[in-house]
C-alpha atoms as an extended CHARMM CRD file, in Angstrom:
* protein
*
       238  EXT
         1         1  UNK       CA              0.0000000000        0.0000000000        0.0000000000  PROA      1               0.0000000000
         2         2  UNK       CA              1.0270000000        3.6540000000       -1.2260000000  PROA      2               0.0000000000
         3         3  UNK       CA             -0.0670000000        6.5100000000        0.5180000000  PROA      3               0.0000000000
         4         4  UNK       CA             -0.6050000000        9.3060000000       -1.5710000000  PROA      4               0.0000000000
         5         5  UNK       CA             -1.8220000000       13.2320000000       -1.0940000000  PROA      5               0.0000000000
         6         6  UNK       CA             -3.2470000000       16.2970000000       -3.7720000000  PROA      6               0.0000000000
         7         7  UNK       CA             -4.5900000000       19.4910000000       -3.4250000000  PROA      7               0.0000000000
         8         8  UNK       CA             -7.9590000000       19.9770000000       -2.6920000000  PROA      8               0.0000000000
         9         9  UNK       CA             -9.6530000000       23.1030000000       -3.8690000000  PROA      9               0.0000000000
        10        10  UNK       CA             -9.5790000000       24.6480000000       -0.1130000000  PROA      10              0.0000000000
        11        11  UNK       CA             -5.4430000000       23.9090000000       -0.3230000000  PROA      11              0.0000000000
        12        12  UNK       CA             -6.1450000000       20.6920000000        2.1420000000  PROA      12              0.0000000000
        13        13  UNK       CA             -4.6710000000       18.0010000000        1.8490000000  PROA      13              0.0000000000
        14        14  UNK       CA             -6.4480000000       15.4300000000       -0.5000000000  PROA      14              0.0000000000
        15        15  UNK       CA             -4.8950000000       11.7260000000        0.2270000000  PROA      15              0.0000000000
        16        16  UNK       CA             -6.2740000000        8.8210000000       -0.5160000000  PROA      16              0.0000000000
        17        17  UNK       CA             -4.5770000000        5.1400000000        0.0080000000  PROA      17              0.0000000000
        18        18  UNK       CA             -3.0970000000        3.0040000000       -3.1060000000  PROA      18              0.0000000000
        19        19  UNK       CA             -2.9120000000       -1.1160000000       -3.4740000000  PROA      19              0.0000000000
        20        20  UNK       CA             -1.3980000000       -1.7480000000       -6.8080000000  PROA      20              0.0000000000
        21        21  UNK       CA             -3.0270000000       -4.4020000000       -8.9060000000  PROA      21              0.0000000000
        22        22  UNK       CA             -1.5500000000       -6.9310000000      -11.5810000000  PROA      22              0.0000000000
        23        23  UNK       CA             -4.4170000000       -7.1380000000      -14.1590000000  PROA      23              0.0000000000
        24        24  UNK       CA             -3.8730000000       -3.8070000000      -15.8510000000  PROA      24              0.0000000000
        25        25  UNK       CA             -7.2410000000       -4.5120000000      -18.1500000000  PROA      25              0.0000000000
        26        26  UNK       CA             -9.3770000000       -4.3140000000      -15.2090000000  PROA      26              0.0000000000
        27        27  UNK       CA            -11.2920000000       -1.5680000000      -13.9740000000  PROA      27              0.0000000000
        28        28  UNK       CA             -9.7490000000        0.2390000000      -10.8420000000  PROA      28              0.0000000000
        29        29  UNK       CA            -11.3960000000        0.2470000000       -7.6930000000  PROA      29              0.0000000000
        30        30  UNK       CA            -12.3180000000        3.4960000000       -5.6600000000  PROA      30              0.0000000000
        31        31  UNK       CA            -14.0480000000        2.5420000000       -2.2230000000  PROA      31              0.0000000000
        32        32  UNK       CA            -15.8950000000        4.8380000000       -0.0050000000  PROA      32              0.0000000000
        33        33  UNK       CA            -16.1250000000        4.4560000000        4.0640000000  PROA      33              0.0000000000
        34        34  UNK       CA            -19.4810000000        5.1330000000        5.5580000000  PROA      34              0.0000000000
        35        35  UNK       CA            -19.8810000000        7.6290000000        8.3320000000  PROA      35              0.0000000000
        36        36  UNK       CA            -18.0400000000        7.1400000000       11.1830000000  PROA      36              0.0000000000
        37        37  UNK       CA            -16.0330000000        4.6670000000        9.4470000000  PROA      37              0.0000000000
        38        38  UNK       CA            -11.9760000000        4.5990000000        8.2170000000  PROA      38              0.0000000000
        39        39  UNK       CA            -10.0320000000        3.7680000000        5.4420000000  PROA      39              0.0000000000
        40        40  UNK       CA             -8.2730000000        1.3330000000        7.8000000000  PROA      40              0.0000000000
        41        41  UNK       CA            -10.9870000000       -0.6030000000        8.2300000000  PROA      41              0.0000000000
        42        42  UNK       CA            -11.3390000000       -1.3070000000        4.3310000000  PROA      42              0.0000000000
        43        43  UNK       CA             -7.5440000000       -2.2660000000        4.2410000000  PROA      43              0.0000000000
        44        44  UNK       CA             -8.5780000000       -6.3520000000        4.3480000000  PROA      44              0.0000000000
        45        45  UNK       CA            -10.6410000000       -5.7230000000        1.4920000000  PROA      45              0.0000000000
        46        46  UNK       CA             -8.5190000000       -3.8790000000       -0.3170000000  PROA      46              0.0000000000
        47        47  UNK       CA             -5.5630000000       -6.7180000000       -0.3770000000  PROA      47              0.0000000000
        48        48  UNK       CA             -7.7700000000       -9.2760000000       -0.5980000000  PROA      48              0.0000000000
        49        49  UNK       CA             -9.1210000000       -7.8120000000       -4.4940000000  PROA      49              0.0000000000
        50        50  UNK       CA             -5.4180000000       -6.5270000000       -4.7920000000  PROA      50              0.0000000000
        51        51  UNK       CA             -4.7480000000      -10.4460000000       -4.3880000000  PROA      51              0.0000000000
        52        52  UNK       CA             -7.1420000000      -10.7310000000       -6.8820000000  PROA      52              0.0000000000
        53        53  UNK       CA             -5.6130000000       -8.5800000000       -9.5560000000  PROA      53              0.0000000000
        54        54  UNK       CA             -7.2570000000       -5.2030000000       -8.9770000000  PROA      54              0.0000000000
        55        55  UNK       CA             -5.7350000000       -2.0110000000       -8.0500000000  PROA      55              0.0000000000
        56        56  UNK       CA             -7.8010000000        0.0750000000       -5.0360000000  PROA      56              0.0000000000
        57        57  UNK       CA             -7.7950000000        3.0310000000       -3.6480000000  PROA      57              0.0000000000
        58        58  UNK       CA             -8.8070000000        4.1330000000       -0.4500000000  PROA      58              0.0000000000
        59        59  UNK       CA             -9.4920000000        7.9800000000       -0.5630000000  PROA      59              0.0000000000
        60        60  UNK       CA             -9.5970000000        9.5020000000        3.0200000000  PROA      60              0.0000000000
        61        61  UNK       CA            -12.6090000000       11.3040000000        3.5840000000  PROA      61              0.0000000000
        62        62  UNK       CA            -13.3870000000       14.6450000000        4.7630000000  PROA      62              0.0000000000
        63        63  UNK       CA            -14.0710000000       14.8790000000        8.7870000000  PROA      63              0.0000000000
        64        64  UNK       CA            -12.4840000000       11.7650000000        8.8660000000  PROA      64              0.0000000000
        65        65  UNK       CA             -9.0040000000        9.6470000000        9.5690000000  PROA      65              0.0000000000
        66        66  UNK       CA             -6.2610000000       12.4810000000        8.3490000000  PROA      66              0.0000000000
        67        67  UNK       CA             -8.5760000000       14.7500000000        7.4900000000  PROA      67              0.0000000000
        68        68  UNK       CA            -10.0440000000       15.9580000000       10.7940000000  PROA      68              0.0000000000
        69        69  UNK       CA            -12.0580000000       13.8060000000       13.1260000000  PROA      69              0.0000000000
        70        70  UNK       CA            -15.7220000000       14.1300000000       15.1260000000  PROA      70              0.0000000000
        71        71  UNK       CA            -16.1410000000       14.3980000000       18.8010000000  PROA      71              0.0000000000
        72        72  UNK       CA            -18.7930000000       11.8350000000       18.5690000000  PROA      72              0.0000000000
        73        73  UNK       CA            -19.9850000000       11.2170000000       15.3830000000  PROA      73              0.0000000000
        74        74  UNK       CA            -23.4690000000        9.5690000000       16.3960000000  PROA      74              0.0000000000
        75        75  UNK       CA            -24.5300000000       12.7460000000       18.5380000000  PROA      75              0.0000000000
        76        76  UNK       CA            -27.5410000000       13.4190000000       16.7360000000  PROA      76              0.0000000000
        77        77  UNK       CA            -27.2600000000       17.0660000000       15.8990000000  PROA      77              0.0000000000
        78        78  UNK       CA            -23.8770000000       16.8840000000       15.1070000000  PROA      78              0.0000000000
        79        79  UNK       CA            -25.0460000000       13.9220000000       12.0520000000  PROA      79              0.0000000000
        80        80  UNK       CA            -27.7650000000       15.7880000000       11.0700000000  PROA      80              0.0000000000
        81        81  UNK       CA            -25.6030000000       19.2650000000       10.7470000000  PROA      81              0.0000000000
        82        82  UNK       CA            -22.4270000000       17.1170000000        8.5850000000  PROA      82              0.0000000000
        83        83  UNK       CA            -23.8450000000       13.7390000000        6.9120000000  PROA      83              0.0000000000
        84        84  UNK       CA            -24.6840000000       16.0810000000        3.5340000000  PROA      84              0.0000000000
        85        85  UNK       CA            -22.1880000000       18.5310000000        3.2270000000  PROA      85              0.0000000000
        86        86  UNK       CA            -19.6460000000       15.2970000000        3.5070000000  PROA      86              0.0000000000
        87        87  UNK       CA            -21.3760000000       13.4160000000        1.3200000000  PROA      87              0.0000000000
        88        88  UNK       CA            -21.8670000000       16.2880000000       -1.2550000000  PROA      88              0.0000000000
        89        89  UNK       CA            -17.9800000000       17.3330000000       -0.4550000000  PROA      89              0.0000000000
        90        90  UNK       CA            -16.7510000000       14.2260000000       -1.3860000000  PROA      90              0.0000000000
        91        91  UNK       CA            -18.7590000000       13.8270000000       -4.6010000000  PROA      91              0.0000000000
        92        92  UNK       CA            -17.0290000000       17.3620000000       -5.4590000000  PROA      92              0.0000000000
        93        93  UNK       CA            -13.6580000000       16.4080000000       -4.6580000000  PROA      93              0.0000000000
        94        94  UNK       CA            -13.7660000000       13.1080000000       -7.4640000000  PROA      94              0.0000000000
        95        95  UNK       CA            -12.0840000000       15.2680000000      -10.0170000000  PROA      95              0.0000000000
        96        96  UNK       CA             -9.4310000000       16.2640000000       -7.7230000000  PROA      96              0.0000000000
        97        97  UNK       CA             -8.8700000000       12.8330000000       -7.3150000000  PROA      97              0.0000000000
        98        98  UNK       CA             -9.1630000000       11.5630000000      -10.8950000000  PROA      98              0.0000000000
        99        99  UNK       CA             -6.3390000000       14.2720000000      -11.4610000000  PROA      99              0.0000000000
       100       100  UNK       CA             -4.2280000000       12.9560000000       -9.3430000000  PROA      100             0.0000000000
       101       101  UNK       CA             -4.4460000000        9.2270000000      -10.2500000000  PROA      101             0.0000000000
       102       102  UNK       CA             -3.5860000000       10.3240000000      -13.2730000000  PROA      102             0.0000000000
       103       103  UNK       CA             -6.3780000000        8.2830000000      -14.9550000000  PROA      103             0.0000000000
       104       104  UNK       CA             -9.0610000000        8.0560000000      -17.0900000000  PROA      104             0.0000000000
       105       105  UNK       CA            -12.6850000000        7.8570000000      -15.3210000000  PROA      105             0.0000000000
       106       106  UNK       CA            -13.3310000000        5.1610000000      -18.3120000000  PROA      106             0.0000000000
       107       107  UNK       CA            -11.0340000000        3.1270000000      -15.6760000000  PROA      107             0.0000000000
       108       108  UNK       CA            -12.6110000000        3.5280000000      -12.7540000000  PROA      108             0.0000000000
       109       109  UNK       CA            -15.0840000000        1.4830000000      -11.0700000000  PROA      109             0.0000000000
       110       110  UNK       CA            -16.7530000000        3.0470000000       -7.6240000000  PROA      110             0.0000000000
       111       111  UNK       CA            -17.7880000000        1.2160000000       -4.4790000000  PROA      111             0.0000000000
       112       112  UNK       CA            -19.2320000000        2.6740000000       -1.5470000000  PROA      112             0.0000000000
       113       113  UNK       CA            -20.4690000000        1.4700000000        1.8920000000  PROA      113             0.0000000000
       114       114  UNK       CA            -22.7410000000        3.0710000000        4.2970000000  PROA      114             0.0000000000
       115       115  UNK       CA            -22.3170000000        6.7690000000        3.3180000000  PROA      115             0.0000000000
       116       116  UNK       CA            -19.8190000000        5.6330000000        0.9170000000  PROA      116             0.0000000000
       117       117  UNK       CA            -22.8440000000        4.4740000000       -1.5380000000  PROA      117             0.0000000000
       118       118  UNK       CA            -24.1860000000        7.4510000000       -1.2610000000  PROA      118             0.0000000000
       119       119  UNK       CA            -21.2030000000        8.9480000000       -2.4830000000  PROA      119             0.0000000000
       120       120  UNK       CA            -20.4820000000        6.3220000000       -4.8380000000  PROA      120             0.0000000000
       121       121  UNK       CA            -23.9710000000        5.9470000000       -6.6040000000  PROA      121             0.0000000000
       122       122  UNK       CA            -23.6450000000       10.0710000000       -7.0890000000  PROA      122             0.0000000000
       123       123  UNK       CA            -20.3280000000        9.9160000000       -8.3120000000  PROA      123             0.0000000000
       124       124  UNK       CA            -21.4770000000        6.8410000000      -10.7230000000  PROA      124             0.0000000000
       125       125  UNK       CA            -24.7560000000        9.3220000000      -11.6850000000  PROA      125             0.0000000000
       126       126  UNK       CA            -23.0370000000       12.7100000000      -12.6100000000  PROA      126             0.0000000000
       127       127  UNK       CA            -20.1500000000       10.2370000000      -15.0930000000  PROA      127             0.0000000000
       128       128  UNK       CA            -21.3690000000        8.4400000000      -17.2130000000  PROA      128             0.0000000000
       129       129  UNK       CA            -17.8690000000        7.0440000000      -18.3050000000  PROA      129             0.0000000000
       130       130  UNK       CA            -16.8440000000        5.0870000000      -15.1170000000  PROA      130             0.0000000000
       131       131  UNK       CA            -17.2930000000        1.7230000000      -15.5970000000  PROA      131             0.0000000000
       132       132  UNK       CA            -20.0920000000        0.1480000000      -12.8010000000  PROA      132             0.0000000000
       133       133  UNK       CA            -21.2040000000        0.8250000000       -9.2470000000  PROA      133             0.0000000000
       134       134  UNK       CA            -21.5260000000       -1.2840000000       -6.3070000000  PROA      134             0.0000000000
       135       135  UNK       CA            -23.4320000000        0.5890000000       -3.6360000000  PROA      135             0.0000000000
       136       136  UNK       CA            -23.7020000000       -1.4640000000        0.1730000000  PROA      136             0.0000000000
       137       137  UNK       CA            -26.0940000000       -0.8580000000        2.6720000000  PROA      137             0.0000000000
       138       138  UNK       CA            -26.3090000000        3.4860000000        1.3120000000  PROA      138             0.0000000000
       139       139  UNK       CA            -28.4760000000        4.6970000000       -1.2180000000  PROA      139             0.0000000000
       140       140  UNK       CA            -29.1540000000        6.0210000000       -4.5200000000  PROA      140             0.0000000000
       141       141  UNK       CA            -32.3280000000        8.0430000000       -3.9570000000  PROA      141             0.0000000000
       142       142  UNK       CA            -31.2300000000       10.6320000000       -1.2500000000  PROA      142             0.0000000000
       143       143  UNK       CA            -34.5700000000       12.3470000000       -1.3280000000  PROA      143             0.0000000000
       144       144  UNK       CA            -36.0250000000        9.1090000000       -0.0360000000  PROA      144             0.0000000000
       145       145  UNK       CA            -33.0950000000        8.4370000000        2.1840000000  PROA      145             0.0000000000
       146       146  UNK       CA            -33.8640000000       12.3350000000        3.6790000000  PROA      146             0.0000000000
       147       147  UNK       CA            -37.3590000000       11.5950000000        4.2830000000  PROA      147             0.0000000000
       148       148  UNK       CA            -36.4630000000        8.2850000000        5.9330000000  PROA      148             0.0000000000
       149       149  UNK       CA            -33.8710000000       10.0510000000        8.3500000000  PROA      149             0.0000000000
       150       150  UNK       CA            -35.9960000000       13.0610000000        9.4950000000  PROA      150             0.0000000000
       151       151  UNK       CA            -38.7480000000       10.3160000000       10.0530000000  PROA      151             0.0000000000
       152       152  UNK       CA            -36.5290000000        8.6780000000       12.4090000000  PROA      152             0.0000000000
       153       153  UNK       CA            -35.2190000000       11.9050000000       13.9650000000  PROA      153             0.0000000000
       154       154  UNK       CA            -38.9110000000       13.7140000000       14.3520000000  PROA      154             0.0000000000
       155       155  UNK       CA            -37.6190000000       16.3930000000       12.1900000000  PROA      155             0.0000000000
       156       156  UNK       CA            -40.1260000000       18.4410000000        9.6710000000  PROA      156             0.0000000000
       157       157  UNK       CA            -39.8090000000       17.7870000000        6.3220000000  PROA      157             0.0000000000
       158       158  UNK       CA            -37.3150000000       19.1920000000        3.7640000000  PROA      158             0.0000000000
       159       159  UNK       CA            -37.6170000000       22.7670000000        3.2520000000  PROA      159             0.0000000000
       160       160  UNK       CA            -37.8130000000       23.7790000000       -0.3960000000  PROA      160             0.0000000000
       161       161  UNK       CA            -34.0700000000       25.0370000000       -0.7620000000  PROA      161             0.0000000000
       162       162  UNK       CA            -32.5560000000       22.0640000000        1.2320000000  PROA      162             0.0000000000
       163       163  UNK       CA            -34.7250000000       19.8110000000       -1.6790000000  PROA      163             0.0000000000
       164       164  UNK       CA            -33.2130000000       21.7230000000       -4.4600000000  PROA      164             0.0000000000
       165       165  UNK       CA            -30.1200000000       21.2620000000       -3.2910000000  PROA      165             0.0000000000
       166       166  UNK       CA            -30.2590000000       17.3150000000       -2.2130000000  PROA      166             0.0000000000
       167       167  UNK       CA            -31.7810000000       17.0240000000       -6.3750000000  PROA      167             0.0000000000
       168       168  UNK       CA            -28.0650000000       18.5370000000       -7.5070000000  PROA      168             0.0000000000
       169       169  UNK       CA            -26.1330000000       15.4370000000       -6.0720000000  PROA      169             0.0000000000
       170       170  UNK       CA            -29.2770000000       12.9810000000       -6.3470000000  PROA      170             0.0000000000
       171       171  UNK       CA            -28.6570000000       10.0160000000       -8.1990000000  PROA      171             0.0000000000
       172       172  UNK       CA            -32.1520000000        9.1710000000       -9.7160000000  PROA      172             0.0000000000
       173       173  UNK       CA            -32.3240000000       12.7550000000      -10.7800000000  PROA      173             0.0000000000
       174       174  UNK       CA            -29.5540000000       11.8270000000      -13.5660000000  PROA      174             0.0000000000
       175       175  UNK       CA            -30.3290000000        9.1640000000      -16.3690000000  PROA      175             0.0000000000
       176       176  UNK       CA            -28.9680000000        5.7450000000      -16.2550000000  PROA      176             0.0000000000
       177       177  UNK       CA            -25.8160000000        5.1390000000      -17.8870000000  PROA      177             0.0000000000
       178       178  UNK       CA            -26.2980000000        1.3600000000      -18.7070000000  PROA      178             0.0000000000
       179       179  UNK       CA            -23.3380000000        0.4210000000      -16.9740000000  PROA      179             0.0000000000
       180       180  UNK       CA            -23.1130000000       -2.4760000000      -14.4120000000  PROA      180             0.0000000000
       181       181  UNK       CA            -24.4320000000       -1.9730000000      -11.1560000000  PROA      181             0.0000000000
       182       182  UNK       CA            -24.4850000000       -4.2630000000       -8.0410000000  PROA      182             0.0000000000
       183       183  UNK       CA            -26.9680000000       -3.4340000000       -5.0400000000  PROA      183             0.0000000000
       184       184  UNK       CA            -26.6430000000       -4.7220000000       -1.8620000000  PROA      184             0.0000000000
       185       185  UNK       CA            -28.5260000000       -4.4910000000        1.4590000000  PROA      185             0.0000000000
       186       186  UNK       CA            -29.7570000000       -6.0830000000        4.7520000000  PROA      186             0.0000000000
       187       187  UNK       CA            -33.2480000000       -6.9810000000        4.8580000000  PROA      187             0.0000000000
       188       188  UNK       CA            -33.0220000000       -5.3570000000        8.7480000000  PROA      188             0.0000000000
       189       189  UNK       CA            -30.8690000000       -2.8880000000        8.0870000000  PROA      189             0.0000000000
       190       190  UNK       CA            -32.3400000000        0.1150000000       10.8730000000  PROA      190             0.0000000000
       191       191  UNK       CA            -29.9690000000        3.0000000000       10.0160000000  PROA      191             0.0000000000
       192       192  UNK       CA            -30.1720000000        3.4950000000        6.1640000000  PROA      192             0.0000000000
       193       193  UNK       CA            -33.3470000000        2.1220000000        5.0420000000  PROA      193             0.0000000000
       194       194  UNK       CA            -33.5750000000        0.0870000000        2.0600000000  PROA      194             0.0000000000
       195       195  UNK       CA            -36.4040000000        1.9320000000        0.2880000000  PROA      195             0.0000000000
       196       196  UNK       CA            -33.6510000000        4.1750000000       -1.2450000000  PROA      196             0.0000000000
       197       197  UNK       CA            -31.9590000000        1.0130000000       -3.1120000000  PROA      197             0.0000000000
       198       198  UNK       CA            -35.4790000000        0.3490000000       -4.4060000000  PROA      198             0.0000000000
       199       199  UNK       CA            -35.9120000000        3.7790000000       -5.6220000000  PROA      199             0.0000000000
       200       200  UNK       CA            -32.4630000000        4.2330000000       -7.4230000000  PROA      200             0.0000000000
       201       201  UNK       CA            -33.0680000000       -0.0480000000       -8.8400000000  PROA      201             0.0000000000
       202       202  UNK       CA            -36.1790000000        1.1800000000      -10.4570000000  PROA      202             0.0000000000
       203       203  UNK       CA            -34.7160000000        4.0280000000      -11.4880000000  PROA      203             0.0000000000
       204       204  UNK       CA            -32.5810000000        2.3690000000      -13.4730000000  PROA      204             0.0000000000
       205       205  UNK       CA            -34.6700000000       -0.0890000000      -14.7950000000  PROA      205             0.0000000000
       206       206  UNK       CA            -31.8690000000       -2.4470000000      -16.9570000000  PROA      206             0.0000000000
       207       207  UNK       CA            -30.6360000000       -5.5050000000      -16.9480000000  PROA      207             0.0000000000
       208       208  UNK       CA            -27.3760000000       -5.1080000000      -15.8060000000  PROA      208             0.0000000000
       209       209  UNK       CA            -28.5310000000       -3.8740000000      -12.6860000000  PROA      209             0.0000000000
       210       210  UNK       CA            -28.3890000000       -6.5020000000       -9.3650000000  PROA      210             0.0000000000
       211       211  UNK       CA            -30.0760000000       -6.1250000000       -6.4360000000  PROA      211             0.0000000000
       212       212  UNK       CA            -28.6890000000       -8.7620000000       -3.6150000000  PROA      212             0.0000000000
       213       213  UNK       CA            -30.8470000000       -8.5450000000       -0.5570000000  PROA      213             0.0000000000
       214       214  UNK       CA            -29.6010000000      -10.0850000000        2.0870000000  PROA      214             0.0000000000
       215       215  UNK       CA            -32.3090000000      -11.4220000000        4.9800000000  PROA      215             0.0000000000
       216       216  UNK       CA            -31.6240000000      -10.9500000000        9.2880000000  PROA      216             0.0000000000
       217       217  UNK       CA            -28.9230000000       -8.2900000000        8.3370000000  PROA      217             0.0000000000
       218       218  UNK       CA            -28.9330000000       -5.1290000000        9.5340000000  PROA      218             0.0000000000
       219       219  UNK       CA            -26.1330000000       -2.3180000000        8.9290000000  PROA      219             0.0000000000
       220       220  UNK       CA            -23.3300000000       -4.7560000000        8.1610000000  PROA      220             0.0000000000
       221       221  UNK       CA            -20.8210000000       -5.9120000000        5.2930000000  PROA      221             0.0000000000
       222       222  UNK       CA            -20.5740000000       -8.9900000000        5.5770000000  PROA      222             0.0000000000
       223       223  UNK       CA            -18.6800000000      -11.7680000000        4.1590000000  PROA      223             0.0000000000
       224       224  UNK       CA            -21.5590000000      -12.8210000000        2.4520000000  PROA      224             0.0000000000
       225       225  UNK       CA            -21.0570000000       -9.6020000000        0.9130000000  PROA      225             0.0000000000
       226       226  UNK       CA            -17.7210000000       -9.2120000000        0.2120000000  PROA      226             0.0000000000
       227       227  UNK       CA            -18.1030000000      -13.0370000000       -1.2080000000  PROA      227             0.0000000000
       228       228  UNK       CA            -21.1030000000      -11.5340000000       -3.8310000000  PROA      228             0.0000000000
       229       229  UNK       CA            -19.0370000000       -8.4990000000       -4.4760000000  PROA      229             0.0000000000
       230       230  UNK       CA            -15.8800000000      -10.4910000000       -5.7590000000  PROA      230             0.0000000000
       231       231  UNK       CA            -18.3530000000      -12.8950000000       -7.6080000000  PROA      231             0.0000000000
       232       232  UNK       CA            -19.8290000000       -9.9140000000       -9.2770000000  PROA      232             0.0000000000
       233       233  UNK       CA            -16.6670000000       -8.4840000000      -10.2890000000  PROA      233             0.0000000000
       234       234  UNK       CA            -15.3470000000      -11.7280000000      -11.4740000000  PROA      234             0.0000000000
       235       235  UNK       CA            -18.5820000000      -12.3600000000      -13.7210000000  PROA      235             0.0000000000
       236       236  UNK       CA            -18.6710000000       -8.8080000000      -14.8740000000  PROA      236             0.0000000000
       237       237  UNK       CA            -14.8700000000       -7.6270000000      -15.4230000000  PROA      237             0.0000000000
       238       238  UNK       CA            -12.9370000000      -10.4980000000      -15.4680000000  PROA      238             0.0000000000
């Protein structure tokens, strides 16, 4: 593993985290933490593909490992105040990081967990050129996934600017590229509700979409996961 750093457009640091592949015809992998989470925690995953042939990378995230940290990241106010403006900051930052790889985005393949798929199925949305999406436990309809968190959280409902600006980064609000896209999510999962995965699935509507549900999970990647993911890859970029 490489660790690598660029300019972001605020002059902070950008650095994301490099395994080097073998198989220099398949796509590369960008993987996105969920809230809370740490590119650390991704680093078995990323050597076990990098085993496989692929090269990943690991890009840290805003408010997170080297990039600044949260008090406590589960105090409600203090999720309610950040999730977005990470998620959305992140989705901006993809070029910086694109420039920096040195790579085309025809190369690039994005998976996401948690917040990650939010950030990954956005990312997928606004470029059409990047090869397929795998989006765990997040979502791809964030007006659904808003409704579903204010729900939870007893909040009112999204005030007509804050809906304008959630439509900008929205997924379902950009047409389908016909790329390959995997889905998957626990049948239990209680902190990102899965009604956003079967918004942004029928969205999509094609063939080359897969949506893996997987029943008693809740907000986990599991092996069974990471087993489907590799399976997918293997059947769809090998």
């Amino acid at each position: 593993m490489v660790i690598h750093s660029s300019e972001s457009n605020s002059n902070q640091k950008l650095p994301f985290h490099l395994f080097q592949g073998t198989n220099k015809k398949a796509p590369i992998l960008v993987i996105y933490h969920g809230w809370a989470g740490s590119t650390a925690g991704y680093y078995d995953l990323a050597e076990e593909l990098q085993e496989q042939g692929y090269t990943v990378v690991l890009p840290d995230i805003v408010h997170h490992d080297s990039r600044g940290t949260i008090e406590n990241y589960f105090d409600v106010s203090t999720r309610q105040q950040m999730f977005w403006g990470t998620v959305f900051q992140t989705i901006d930052e993809f070029d910086i990081l694109v420039a920096e790889l040195k790579i085309d985005k025809k190369n690039i393949l994005v998976i996401g967990s948690s917040m990650g798929g939010f950030i990954a199925s956005s990312i997928f949305a606004k470029n059409h050129d990047i090869q397929g999406l795998v989006n765990v436990n997040g979502s791809g309809a964030f007006i659904v996934a808003d409704e579903f968190f204010r729900r939870s959280d007893g909040r009112d409902e999204l005030s007509g600017k804050q809906r304008v600006l959630l439509e900008t980064y929205d997924p379902i609000r950009y047409l389908h590229s016909g790329k390959p896209v995997l889905l998957m999510h626990g049948d239990s999962d209680q902190t990102i509700d899965i009604s956003g995965q079967y918004a942004y699935y029928a969205h999509c509507s094609s063939p080359d979409v897969t949506f893996d549900i997987y029943n008693e999970v809740d907000h986990q990647f599991t092996e069974d996961m990471v087993d489907g993911l590799k399976f997918w890859l293997s059947e769809n970029f090998s």
